[in-house]
N, C-alpha and C positions, 0 to 999 in steps of 0.2 A: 222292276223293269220288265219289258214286255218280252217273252221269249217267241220265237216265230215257229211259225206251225201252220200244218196246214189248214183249210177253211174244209169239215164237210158237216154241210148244215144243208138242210131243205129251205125252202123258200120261206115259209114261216117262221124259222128258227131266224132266218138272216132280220125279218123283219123286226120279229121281237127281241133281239139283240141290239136294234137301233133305242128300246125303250129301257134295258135293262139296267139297272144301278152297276155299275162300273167299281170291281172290289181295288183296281188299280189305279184312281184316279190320284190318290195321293202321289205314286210314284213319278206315273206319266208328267204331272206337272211340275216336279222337280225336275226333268228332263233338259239335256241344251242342244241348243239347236245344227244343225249340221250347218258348215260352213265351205262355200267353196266359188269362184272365182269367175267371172265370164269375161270377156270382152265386148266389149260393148261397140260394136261395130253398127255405124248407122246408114248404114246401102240400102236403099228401099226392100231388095228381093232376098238379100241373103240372112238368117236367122244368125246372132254373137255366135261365136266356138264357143264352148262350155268346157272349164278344166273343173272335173272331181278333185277337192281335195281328202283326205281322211277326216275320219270324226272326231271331233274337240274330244279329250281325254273327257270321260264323266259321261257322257253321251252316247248310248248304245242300244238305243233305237233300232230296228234293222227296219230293212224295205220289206214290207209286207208282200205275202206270194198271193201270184193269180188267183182269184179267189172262183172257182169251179162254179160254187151257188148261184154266189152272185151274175156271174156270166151270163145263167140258163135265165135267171130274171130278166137280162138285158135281151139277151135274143129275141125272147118270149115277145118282147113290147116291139123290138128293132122289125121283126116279121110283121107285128100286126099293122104300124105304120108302115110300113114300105121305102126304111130309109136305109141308106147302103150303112151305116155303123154307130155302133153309139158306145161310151165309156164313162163310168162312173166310179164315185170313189165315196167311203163313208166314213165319217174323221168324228172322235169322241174320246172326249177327254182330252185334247191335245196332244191326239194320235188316231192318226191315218188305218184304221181297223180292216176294211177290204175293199179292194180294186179292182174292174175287170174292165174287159171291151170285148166287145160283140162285131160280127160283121165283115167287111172290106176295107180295105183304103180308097177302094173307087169301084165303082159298077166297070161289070163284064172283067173284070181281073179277080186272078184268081188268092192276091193278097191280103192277107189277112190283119185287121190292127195289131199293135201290140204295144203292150203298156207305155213303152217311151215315146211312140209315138205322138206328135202335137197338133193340137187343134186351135184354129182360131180363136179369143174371146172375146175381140171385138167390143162391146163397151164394157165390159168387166175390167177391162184397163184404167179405166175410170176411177174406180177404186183403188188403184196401184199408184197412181198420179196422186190421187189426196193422203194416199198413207204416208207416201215420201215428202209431200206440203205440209203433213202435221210433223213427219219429224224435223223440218228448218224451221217449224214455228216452236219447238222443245227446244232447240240448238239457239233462236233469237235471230237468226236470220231474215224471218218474216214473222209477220205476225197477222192475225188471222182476220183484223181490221186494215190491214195494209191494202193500200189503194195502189191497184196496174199504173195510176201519173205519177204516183209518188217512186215508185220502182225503176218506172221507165219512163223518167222525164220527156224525151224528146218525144212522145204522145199527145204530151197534157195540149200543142200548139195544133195538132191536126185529126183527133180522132170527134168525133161527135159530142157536144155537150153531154146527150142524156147516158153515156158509155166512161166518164168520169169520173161519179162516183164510187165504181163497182170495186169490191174488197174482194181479196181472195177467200174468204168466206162465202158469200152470195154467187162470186161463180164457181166453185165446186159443188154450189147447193143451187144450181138454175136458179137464181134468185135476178140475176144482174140486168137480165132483157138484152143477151145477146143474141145475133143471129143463129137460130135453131144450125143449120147445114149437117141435116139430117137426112136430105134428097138434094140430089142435086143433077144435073145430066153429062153427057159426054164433054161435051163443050168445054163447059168448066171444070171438068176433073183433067180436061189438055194443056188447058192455063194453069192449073194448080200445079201438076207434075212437073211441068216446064219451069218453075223457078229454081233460078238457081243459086249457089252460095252453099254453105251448113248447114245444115237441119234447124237451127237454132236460127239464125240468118234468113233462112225462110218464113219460118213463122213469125218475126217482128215482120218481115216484107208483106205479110198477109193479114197482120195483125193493122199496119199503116193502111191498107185496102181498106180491109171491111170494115171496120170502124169507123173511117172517115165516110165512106157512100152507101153505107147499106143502113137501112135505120132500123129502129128497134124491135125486138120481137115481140108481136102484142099479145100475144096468148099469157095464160094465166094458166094456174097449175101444171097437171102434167102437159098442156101445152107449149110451156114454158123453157122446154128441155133442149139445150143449148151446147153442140159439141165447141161450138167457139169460145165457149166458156173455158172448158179446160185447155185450149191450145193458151191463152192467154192466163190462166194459173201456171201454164209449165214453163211460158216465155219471163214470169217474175221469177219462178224459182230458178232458171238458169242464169239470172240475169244476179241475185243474190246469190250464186251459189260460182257463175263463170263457168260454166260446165252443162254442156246440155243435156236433155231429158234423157236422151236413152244412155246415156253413163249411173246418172243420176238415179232409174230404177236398177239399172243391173247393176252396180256399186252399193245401195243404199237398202235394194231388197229383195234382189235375186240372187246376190252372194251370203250374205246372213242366213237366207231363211234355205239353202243349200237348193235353189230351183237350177237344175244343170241342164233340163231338155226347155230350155225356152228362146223366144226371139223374137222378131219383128217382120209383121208384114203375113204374107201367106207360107203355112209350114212346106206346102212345095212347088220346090220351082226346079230350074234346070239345075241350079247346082245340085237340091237336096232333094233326088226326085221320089226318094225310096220315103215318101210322108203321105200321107190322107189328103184326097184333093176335097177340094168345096164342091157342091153339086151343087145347080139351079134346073129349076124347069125350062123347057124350050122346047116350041111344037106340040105340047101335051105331055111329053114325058120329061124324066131327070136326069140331067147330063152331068158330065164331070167337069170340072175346070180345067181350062189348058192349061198346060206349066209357063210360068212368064206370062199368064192372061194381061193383057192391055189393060183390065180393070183392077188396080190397089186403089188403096189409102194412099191419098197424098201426104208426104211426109209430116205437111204443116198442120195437119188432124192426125198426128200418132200419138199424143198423149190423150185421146180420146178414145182408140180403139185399137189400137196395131199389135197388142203383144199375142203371140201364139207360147202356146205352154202342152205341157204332157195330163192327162189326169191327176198322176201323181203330185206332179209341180203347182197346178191349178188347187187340189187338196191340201199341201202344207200350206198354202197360201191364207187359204181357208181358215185352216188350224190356227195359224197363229192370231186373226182375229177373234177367232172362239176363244181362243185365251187370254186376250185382252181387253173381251167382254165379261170374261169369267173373272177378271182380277190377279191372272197366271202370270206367271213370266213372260213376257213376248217383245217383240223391236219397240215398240213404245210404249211410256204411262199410261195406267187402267185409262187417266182419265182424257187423254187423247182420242184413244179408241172408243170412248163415249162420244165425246163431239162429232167423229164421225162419222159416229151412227145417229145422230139424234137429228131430224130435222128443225131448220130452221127457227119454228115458230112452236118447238115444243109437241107438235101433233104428235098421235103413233101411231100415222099413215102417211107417208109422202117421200119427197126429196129425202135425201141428206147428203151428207159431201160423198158421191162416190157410190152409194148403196140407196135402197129402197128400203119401206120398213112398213106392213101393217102387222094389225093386230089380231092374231086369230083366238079365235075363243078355247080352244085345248092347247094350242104351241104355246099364248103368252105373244110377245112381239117378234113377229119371222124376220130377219135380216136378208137382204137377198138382191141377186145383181142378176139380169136376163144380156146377154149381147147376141148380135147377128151383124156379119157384115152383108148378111145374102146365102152365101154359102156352106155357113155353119155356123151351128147353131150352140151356145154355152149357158149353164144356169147355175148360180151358188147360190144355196139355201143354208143361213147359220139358222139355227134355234135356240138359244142360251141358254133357256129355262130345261129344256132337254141335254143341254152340255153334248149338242152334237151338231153337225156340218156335214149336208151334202152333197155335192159336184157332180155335175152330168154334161155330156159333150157328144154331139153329133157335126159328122163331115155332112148335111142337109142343111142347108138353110131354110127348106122345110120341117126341119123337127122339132117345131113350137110343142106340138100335143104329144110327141113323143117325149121328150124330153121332159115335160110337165108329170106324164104318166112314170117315168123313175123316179117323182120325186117324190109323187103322192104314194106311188106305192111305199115305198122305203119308210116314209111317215103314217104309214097307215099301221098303226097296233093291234093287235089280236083283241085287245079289251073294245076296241070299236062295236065288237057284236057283228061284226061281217058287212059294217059299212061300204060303201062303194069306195074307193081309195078318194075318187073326184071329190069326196064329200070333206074333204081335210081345208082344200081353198074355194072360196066363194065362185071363181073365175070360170072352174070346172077345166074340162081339157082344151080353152083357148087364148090366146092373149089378151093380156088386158091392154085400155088404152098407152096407161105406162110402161109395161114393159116393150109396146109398140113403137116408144119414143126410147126406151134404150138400145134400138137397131141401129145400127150404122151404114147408112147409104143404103142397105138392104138389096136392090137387085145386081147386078152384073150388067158388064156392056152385054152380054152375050144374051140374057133378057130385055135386055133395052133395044132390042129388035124386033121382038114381040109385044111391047108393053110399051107405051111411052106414057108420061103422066109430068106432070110442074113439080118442082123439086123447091124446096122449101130456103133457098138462099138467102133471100129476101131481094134480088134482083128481077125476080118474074121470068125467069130465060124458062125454055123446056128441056123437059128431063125428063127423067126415069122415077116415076112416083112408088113409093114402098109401101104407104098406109095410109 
């Protein structure tokens, strides 16, 4: 079992620690996982209460401490971009090894992050929707060829022909040719908020909309990338399960895998103000986000992007897919968590339900999810073949290249010969097209006054364009 201690390692020590053969791996993966309980409150602005409970007998993991090193790495990068914060975590073996965060909670204050603190993930949510879709397809509640008319008969009379045949497969894998609603503008984010009813109730009312008027989405590949896709996996799985989405992750996989700092929506607002605001640009420079900003996620796109999480929380997250690609103990069958990860058509580059996947020629196949709602900025990187994961988080929705730069450094090894870190992904320190499709609305109204651009609904209205 792992005993806790402090971290004092130099910078290279921390990095070549992400490469080193691991004498505890046997222990680590006999490990269980911590358990404990949230509520699942679904208010647009306020984030579940989280109750700790104790750790399963056999289970004695401890939370790993602020790791000093790692810190001076985040700083180091957090200065050279020019972003008010950033937090990272490093998970191996099926355990969380060190954690830190650098910076503010907001420009001109004088607050500092700190570990519990929550950040956006925005489409890394994504992946939290299809983990808990593969376990009702282990339990027989769905099945991963199940068709949205077959689920939700009173569709099959008014939604679009060519939107018919679509399985809950193909839409967690963008396959189905749903409306992208990846941009969109003010207008339509006042119509979306405004609906009312359940969370659950909302998105079949939105699912009746667009599917019946808006037609299909013609891009191809990463073009193809569709948050309507998941609103419409998570209206079967509530619709099989009678229980909507946000019970359904925080019952199914925010109490098991013991996530206590997590939630929905933006981590602060007027109830929880003491949290990291999201920055945007405006006027030239980087502002913070008001508390209660006008601009959310519409409830009826939160299984697309809405969970906010801790580093910490976002790293066990992490972990347990590492272990369920490694064949470990984790929430569901080895071979669940293949499907997964595997795209659609067998490639090992592309889609997969929830996750990204190419092939790098030292990692072997990178696993990996990018989100942005605008305001912050989230990255998980698994590596299997390295038996390690790991997570980075900025309150910037500019800190694409920052963000990228913790993760190349972290994977960058001494045995490189003093490679440039950028030299690990082909992409270098900028987004690729794909990870440009896993943002979520990307600006702010509060940039949608500097910026205006067509928002990708498939209605043609104007909006706020993000890429």
């Amino acid at each position: 079992m792992v005993k806790p201690r402090a971290y004092r390692m130099t910078r290279s020590r921390i990095i070549a620690r992400v490469f080193a053969v691991s004498l505890r791996t046997s222990l680590l993966a006999s490990c269980l996982l911590f358990v404990s309980a949230c509520d699942g409150s679904t208010r647009l602005r306020s984030a579940p209460a989280a109750r700790t409970h104790s750790t399963p007998q056999g289970s004695t993991t401890p939370e790993p401490t602020r790791d000093s090193e790692l810190e001076k790495v985040l700083e180091g990068i957090r200065e050279r971009h020019a972003v008010p914060g950033l937090a990272a975590a490093i998970v191996r073996a099926g355990a969380v090894e060190a954690r830190a965060v650098a910076g503010v909670r907001r420009l001109g204050a004088p607050d500092r992050l700190q570990l519990a603190d929550r950040f956006h993930i925005a489409s890394c949510t994504k992946s939290m929707t299809a983990t808990v879709a593969a376990m009702l397809v282990e339990e027989g509640r769905l099945g991963w060829q199940s068709r949205l008319v077959d689920v939700i008969p009173e569709l099959s009379g008014t939604i679009r022909p060519e939107f018919r045949s679509a399985t809950l497969e193909r839409l967690l894998g963008h396959a189905a040719r749903y409306p992208a609603y990846t941009q969109f503008g003010p207008a339509r984010l006042e119509e979306l908020v405004a609906l009312r009813g359940s969370s659950s109730q909302q998105r079949l009312a939105f699912l009746t909309d667009v599917l019946a008027s808006e037609p299909p989405n013609p891009g191809t590949g990463d073009a193809a990338y569709s948050n309507v896709g998941y609103t419409a996996a998570a209206a079967m799985m509530e619709r099989a399960t009678a229980t909507a989405w946000e019970d359904l992750v925080t019952r199914r996989l925010f109490a098991p895998l013991g996530l206590t700092s997590v939630g929905f929506g933006w981590p602060a607002t007027a109830r929880t103000p003491d949290q990291p605001r999201g920055h945007v640009r405006r006027d030239g420079r980087l502002v913070e986000q008001p508390l209660d900003d006008a601009y959310v996620l519409p409830v009826v796109l939160w299984p697309a992007g809405a969970v906010n999480a801790s580093i910490g929380d976002i790293a066990r997250y992490a972990a347990d897919q590492l272990d369920g690609l490694r064949g470990r103990k984790a929430l569901l069958r080895e071979e669940s968590y293949r499907r997964l990860h595997r795209t659609l058509g067998g490639e090992t580059e592309g889609f997969t339900l929830g996750w990204g996947v190419r092939n790098d020629p030292d990692l072997g196949i990178v696993h990996y999810g990018a989100g942005s709602g605008g305001t912050f900025f989230v990255r998980i990187t698994i590596v299997p073949d390295r038996d390690l994961a790991i997570v980075v988080a900025s309150n910037s929705g500019e800190a694409a290249a920052a963000t990228k730069e913790v993760i190349s450094t972290l994977l960058a090894a001494p045995a490189r010969g003093g490679a440039h870190p950028d030299s690990v992904f082909a992409e270098r320190n900028q987004l690729s097209v794909f990870e440009k499709r896993r943002t979520l609305i990307g600006r702010s109204a509060i940039a949608a006054k500097a910026s205006a651009g067509v928002w990708r609904s498939g209605r043609g209205k104007q909006g706020v364009k993000t890429s």
